[in-house]
PyMOL CGO cylinders between C-alpha atoms (Angstrom):
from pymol import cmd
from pymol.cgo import CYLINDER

trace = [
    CYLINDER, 10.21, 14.55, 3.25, 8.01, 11.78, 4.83, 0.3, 1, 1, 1, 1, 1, 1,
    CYLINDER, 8.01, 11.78, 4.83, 6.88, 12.28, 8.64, 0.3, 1, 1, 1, 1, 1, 1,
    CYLINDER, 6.88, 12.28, 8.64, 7.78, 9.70, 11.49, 0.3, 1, 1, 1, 1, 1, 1,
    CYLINDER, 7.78, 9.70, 11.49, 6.84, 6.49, 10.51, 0.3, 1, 1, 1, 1, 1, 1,
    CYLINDER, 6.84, 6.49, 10.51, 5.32, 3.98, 13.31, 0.3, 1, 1, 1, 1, 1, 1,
    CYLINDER, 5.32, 3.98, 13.31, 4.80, 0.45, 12.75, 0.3, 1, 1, 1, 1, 1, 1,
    CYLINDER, 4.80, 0.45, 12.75, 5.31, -2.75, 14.49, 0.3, 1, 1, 1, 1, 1, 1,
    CYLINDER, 5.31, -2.75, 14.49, 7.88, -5.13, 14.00, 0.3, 1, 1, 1, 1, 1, 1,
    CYLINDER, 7.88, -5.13, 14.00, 7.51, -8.95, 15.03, 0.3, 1, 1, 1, 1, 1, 1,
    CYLINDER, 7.51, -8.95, 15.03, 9.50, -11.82, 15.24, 0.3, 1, 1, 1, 1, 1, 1,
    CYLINDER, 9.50, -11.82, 15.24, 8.61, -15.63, 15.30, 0.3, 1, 1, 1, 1, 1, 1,
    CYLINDER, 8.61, -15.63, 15.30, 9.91, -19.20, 15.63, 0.3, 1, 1, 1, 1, 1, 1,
    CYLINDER, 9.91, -19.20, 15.63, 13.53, -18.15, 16.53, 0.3, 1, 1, 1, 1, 1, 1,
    CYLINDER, 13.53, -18.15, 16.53, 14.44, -15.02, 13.95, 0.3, 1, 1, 1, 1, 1, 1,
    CYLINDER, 14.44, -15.02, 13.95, 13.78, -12.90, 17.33, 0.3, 1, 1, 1, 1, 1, 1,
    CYLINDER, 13.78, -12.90, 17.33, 17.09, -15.10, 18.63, 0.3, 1, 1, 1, 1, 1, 1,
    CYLINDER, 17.09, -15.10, 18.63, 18.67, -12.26, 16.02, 0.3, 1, 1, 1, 1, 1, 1,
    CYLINDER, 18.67, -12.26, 16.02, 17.29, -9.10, 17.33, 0.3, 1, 1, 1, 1, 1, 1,
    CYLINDER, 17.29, -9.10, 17.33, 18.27, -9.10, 21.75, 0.3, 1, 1, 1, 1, 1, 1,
    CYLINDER, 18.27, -9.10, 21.75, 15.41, -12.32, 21.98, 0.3, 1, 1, 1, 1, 1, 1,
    CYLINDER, 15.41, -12.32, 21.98, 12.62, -9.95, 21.45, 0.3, 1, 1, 1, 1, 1, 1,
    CYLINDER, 12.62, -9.95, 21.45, 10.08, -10.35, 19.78, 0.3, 1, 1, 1, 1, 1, 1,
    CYLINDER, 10.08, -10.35, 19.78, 7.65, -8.18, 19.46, 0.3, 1, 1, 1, 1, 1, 1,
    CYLINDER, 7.65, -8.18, 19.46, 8.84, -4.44, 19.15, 0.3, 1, 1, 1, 1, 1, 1,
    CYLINDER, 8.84, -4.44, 19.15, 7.17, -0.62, 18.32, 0.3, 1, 1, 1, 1, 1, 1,
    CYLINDER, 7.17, -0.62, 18.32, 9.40, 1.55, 15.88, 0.3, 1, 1, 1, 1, 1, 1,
    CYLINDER, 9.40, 1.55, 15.88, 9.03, 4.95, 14.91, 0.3, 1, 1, 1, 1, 1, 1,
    CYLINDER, 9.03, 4.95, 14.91, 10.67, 4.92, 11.67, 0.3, 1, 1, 1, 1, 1, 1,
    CYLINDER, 10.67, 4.92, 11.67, 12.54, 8.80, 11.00, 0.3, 1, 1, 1, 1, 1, 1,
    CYLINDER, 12.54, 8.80, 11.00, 11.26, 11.23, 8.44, 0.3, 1, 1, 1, 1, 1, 1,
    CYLINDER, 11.26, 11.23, 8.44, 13.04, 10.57, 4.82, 0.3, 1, 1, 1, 1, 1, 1,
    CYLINDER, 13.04, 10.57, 4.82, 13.35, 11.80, 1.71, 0.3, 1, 1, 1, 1, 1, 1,
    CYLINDER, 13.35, 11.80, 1.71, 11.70, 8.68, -0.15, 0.3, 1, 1, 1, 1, 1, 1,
    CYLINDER, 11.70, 8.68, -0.15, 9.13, 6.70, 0.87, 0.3, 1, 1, 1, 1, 1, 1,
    CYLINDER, 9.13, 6.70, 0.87, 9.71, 3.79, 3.92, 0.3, 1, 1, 1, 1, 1, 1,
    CYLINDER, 9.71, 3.79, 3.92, 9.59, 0.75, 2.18, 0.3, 1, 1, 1, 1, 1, 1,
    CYLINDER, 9.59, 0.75, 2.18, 10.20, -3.12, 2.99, 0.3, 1, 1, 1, 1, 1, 1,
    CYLINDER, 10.20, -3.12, 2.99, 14.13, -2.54, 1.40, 0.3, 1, 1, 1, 1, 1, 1,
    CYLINDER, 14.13, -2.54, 1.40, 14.66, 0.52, 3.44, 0.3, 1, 1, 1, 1, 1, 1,
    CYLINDER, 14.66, 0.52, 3.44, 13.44, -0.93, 6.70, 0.3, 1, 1, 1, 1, 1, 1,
    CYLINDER, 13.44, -0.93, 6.70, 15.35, -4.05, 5.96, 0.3, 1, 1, 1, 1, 1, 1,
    CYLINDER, 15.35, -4.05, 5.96, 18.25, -1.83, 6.06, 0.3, 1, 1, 1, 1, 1, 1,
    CYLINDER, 18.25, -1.83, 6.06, 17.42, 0.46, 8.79, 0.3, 1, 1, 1, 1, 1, 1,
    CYLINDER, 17.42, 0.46, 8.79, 17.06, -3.28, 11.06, 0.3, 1, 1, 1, 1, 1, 1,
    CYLINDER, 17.06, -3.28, 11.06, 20.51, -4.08, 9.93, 0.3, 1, 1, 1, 1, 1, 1,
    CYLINDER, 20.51, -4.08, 9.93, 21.84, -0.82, 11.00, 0.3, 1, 1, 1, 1, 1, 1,
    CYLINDER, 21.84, -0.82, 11.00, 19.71, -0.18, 14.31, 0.3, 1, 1, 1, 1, 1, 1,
    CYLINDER, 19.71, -0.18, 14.31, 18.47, -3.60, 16.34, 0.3, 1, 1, 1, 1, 1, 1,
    CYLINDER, 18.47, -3.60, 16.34, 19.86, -6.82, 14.22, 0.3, 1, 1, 1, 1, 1, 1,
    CYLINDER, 19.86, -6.82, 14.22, 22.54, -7.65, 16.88, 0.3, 1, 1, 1, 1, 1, 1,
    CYLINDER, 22.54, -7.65, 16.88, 23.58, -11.22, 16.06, 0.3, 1, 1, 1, 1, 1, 1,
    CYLINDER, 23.58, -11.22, 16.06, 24.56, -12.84, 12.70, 0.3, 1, 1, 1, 1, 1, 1,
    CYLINDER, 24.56, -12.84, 12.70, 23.26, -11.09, 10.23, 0.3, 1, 1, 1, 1, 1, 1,
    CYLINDER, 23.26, -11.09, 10.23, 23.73, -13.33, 7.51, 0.3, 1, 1, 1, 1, 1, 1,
    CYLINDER, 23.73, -13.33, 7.51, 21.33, -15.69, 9.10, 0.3, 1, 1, 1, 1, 1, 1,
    CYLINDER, 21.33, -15.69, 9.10, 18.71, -12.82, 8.75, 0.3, 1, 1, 1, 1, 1, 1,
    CYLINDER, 18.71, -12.82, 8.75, 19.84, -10.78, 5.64, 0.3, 1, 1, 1, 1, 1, 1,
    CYLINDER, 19.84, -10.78, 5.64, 21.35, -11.85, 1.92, 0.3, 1, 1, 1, 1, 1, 1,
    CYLINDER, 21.35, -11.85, 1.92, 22.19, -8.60, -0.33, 0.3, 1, 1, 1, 1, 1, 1,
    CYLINDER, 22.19, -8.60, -0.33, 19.12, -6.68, 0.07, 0.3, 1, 1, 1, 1, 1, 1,
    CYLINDER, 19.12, -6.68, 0.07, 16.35, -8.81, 1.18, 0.3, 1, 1, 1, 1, 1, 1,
    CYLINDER, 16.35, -8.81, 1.18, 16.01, -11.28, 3.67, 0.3, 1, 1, 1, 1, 1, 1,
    CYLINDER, 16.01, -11.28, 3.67, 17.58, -14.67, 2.88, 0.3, 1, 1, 1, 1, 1, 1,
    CYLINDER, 17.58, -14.67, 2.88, 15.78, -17.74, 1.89, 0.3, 1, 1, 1, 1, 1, 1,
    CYLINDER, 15.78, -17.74, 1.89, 13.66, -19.43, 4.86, 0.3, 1, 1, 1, 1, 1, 1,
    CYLINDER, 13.66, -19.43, 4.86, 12.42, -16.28, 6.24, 0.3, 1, 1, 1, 1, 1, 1,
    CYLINDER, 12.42, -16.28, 6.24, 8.29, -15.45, 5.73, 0.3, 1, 1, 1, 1, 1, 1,
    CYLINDER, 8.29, -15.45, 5.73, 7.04, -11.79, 6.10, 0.3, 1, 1, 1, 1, 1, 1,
    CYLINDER, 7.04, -11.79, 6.10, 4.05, -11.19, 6.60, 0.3, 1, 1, 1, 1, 1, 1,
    CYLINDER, 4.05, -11.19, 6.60, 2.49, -7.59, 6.55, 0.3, 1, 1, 1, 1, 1, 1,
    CYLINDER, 2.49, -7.59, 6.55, -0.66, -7.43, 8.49, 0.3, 1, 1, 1, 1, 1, 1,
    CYLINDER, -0.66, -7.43, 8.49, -1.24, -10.81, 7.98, 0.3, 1, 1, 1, 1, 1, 1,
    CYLINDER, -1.24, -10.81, 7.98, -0.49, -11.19, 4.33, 0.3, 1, 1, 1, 1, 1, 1,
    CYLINDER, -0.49, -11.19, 4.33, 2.63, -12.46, 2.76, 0.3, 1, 1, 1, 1, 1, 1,
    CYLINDER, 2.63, -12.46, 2.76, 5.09, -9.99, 1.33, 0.3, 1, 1, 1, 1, 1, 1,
    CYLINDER, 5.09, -9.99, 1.33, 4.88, -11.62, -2.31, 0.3, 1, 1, 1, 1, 1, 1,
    CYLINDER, 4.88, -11.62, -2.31, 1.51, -10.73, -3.14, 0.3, 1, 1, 1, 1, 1, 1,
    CYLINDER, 1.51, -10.73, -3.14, 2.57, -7.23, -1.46, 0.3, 1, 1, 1, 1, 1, 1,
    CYLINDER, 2.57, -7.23, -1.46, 5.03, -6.21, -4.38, 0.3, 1, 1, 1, 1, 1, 1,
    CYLINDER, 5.03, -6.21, -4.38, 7.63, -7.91, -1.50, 0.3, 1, 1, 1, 1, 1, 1,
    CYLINDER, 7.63, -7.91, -1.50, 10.83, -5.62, -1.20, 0.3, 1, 1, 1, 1, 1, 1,
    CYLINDER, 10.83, -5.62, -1.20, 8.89, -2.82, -2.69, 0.3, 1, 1, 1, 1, 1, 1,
    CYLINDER, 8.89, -2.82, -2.69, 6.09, -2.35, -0.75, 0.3, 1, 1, 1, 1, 1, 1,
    CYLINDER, 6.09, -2.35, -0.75, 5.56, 1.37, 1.26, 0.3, 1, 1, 1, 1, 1, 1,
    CYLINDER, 5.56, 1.37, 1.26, 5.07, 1.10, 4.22, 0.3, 1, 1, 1, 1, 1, 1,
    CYLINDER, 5.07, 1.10, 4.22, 1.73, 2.38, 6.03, 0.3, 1, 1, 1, 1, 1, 1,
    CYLINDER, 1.73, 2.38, 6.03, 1.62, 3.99, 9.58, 0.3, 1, 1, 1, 1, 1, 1,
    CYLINDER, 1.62, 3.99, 9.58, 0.52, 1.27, 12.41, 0.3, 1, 1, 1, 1, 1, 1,
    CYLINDER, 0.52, 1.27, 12.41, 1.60, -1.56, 9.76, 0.3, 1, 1, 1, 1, 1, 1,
    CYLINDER, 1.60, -1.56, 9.76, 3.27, -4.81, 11.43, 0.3, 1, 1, 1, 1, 1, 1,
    CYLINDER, 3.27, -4.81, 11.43, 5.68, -6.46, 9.56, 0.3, 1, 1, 1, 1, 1, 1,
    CYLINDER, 5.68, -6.46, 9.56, 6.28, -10.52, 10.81, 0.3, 1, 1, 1, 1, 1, 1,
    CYLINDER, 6.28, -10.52, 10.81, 9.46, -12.20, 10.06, 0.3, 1, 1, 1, 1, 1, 1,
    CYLINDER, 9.46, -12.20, 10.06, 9.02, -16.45, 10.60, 0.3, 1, 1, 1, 1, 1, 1,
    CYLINDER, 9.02, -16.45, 10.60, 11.98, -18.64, 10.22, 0.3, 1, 1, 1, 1, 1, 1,
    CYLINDER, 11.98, -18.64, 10.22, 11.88, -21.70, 8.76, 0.3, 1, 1, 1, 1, 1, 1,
    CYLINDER, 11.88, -21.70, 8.76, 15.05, -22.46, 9.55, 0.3, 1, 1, 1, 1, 1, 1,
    CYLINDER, 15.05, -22.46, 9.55, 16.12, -24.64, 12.32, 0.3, 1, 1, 1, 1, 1, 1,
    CYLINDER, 16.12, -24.64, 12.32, 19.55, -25.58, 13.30, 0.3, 1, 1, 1, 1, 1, 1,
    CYLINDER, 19.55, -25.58, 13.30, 20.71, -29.13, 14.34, 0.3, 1, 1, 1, 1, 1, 1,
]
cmd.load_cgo(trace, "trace")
């Protein structure tokens, strides 16, 4: 079992419109069995502090299509994306590109 987990959890050009309008937010993660990683937080955010719409913000078991993460700074894809393990103090960015009319 993994300890607590902290990281930080950011959101930018209106995905934070998804999460109570903030956007910028600490998270201590719980102790698991498997390792935290970008899938398993994406679920733990549906479950915990998405509050509006989730299918602007999810699609299956990534995020959908218009949203960047970045993880300290880095995009996700050269990361190993949904698969990456999370490290303690990481911050995880989530950017829409989408903008409604």
């Amino acid at each position: 079992m993994t300890a607590d987990l902290n990281i930080e959890i950011e959101f930018s050009a209106g995905a934070e419109l998804l999460f109570d309008n903030i956007k910028k937010r600490e998270v201590t993660l719980p102790p698991a069995t498997e390792k935290w990683t970008i899938r398993n937080l994406l679920k733990w955010m549906k479950d915990n502090i998405l509050r509006e719409r989730p299918e602007l913000f999810i699609q299956g078991d990534t995020v959908r299509p218009g949203i960047l993460v970045l993880i300290n700074d880095t995009d996700w894809e050269l990361l190993g994306e949904l698969d990456y393990e999370l490290q303690q103090k990481d911050n995880v960015l989530f950017i829409s590109t989408l903008h409604g009319g």
